[in-house]
C-alpha positions in Angstrom: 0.0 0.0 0.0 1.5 3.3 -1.2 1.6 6.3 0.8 -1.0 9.2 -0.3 0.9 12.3 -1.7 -1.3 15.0 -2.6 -0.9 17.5 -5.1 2.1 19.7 -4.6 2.8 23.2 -5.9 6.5 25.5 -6.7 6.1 28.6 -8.5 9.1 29.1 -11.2 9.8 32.3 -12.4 6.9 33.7 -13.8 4.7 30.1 -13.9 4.2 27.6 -11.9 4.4 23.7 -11.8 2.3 21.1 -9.8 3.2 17.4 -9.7 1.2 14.9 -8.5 1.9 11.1 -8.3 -0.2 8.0 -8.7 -2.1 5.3 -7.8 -4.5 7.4 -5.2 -6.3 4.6 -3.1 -9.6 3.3 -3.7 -10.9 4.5 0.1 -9.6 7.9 -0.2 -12.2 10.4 -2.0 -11.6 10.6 -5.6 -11.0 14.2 -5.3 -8.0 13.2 -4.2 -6.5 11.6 -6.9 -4.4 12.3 -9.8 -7.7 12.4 -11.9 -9.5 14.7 -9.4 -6.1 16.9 -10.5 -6.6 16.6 -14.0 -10.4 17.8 -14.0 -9.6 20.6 -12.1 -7.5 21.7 -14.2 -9.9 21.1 -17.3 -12.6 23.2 -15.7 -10.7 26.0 -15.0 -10.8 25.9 -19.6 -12.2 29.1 -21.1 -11.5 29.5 -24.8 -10.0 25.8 -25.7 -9.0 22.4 -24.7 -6.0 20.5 -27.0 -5.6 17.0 -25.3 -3.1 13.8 -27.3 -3.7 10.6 -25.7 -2.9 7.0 -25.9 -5.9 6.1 -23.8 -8.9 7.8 -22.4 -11.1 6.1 -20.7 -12.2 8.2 -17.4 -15.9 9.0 -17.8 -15.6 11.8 -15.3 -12.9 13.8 -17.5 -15.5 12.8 -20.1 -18.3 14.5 -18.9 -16.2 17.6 -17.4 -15.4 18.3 -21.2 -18.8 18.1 -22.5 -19.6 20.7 -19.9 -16.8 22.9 -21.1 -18.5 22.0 -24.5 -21.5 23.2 -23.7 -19.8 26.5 -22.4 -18.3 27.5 -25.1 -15.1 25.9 -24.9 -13.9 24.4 -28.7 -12.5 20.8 -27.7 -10.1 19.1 -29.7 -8.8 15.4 -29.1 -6.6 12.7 -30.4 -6.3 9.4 -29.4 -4.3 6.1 -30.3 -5.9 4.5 -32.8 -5.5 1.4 -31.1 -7.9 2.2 -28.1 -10.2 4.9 -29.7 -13.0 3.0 -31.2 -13.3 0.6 -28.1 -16.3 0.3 -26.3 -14.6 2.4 -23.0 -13.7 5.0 -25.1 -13.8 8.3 -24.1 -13.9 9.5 -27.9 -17.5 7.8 -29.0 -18.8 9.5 -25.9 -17.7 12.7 -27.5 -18.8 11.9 -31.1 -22.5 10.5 -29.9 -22.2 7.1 -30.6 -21.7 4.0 -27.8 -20.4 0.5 -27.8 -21.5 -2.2 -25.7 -19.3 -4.8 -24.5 -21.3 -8.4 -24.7 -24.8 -6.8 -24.9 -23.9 -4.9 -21.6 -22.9 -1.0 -21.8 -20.3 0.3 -19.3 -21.3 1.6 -16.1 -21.9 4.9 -16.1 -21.6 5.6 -19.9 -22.7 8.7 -21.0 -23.1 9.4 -25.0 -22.7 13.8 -25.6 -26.1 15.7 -26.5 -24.5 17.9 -28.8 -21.7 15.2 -30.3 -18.2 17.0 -31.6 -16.1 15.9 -35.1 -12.6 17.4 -33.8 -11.5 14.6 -32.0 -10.3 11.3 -33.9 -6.4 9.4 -34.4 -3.6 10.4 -35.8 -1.7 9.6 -39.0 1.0 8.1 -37.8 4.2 5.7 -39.7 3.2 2.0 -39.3 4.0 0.3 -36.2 4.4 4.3 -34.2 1.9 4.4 -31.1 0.3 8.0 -30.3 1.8 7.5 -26.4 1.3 11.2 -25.7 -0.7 11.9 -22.1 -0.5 15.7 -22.8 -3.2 18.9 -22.8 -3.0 22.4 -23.6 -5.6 24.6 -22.2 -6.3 28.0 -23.5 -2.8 28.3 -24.7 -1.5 28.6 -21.3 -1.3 25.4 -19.1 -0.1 22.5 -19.9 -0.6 18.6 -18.6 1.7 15.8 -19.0 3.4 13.4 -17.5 3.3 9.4 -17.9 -0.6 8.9 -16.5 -3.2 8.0 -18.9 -6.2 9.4 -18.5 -7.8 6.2 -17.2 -9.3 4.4 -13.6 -6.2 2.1 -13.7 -3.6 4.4 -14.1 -5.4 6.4 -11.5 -5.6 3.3 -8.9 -2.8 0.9 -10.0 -0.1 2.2 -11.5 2.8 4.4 -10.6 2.3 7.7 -12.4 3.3 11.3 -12.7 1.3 14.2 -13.4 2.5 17.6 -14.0 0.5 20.4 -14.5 2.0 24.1 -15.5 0.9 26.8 -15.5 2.9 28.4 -19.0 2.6 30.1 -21.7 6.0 29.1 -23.6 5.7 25.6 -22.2 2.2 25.2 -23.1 3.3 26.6 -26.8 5.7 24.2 -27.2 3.0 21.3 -26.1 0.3 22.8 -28.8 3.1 23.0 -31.7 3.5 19.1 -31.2 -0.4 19.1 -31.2 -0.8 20.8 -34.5 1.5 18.6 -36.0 -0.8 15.6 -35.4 -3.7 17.5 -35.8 -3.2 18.3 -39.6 -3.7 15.1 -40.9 -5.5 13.3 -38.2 -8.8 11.2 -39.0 -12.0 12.4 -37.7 -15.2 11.0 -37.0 -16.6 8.1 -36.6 -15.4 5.4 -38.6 -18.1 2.8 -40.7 -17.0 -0.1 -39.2 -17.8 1.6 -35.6 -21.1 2.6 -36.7 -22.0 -0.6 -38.6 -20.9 -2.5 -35.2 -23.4 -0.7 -33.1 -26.3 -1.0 -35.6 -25.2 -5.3 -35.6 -25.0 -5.1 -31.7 -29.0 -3.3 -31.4 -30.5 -6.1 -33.8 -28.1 -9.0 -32.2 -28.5 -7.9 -28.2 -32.3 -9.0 -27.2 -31.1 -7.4 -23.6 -29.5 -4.0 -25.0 -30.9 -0.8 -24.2 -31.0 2.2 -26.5 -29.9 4.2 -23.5 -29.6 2.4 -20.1 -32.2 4.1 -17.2 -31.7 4.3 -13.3 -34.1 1.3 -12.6 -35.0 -1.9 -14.0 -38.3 -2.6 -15.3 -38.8 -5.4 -12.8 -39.7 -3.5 -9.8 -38.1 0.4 -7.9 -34.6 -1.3 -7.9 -31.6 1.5 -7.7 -29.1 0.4 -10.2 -25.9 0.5 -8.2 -24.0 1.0 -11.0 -26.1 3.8 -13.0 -27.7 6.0 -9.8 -26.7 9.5 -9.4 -25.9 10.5 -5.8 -29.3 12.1 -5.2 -30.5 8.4 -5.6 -28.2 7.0 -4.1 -29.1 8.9 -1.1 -32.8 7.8 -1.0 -31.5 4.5 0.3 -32.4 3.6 3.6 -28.9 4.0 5.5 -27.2 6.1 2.9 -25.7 9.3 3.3 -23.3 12.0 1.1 -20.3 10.1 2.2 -21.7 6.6 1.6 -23.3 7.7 -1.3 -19.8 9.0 -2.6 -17.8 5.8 -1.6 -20.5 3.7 -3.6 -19.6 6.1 -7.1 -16.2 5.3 -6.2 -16.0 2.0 -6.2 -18.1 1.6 -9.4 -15.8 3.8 -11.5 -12.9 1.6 -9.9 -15.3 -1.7 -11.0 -19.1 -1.6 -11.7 -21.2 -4.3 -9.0 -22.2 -7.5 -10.1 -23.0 -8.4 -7.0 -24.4 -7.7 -3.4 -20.2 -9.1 -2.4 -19.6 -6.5 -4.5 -21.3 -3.8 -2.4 -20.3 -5.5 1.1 -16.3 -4.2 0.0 -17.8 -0.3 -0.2 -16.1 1.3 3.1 -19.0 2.0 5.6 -21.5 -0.4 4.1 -22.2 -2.9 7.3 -23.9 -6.1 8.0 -27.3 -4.8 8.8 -27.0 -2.0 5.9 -26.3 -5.0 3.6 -29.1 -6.8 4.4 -31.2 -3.8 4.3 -30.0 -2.8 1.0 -30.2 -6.5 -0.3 -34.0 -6.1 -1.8 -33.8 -2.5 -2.9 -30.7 -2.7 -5.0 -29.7 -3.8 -8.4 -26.9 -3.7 -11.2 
């Protein structure tokens, strides 16, 4: 078990550099972790967002740029073409389109309203890898580092994140970003879209879009329930509430076992819980 280290902070000349290392454990808050660093530093976004990734994956960074979306904020992404167009994807959330994975869609997958064409893969030599984990945001910060943007790297592995706070740096970053950029692919390749169309005719069990409950009875789907819902459960609170989103973006519940490992979550809360929950 690795110590926590929390986000640290220098100031260098006229900018400023924070580093933060990962895995952040599973029974700390996720605002805590390397990822929790990496949103805030999205949100704080104003004219654009510039991100070059090898995976992307973390449906939380997801949704924190369809809010910048929304806002005004032009996003631009590009991802390995090796782990764009899988069903955890972070990029078919952003171009409206979503993969199950055996008749099943990830927990907590989130398709955008308003669906964006400027993120896709790069044209790389055969056999290169796009193994950037970088983002320039409005021309001014930068984020790099070795940490993918995903719940593994966040949890498991030993990372670095570094986030400054640059103009030259961060010009330096989008220069290598416009060089991919140029003759990057975009949208949503046929294959993609001819796989979900097989996967709604093949999947008797697929949802167009899945819902909070199941139609067999006022079940809370552990796995789909915002925390407002959550916290209509007899015996859960904010904080338990919280713990049970974190542990389904570390692993979505197939089971009540499942829900007995969320910190907080007791013999006589299990039991309670046993006939009001589902997945």
């Amino acid at each position: 078990q690795k110590p926590f280290r929390p986000l640290q902070q220098v100031k260098i000349g006229e900018g400023k550099v924070a580093v933060h290392f990962a895995p952040t454990s599973k029974r700390l808050s996720w605002r805590n972790s390397v990822n929790a660093s990496i949103d805030s530093a999205l949100n704080k976004a104003q004219k654009t967002i510039d991100f070059a990734l090898f995976v992307f994956s973390e449906q939380v960074l997801v949704d924190s740029l369809e809010t910048r979306n929304e806002a005004g904020v032009k996003v631009r992404g590009l991802i390995d073409s090796n782990f764009a167009y899988r069903y955890y994807s972070g990029a078919l959330d952003m171009m409206g389109i979503a993969l199950a994975n055996n008749c099943k869609y990830q927990a907590g997958n989130r398709i955008w309203k308003n669906p964006v064409f400027t993120v896709g893969v790069p044209a790389l030599p055969p056999g290169d890898r796009l193994h950037h984990k970088f983002a320039v945001i409005d021309d001014k910060i930068a984020i790099a580092g070795s940490h993918n943007w995903s719940i593994n790297a966040n949890h498991n592995n030993d990372e670095t994140l570094l986030i400054i706070e640059n103009p030259t740096v961060a010009a330096h970053f989008k220069r290598e970003f416009e060089r991919l950029y140029k003759n990057a692919a975009f949208g949503v390749p046929q294959q993609v879209v001819k796989k979900a169309e097989e996967q709604e005719k093949t999947c008797v069990s697929i949802e167009q879009r899945p819902g909070i409950f199941r139609n067999s009875g006022e079940k809370v789907n552990l796995n789909l329930a915002s925390k407002e819902e959550l916290e209509t459960l007899p015996g859960v609170g904010p904080k338990l509430a919280q713990r049970i989103i974190e542990a389904r973006e570390e692993k979505p519940f197939t089971s009540l076992d499942d829900l007995d490992d969320v910190p907080g979550i007791g013999p006589k809360t299990l039991e309670t819980l046993s006939d009001l929950v589902t997945w």
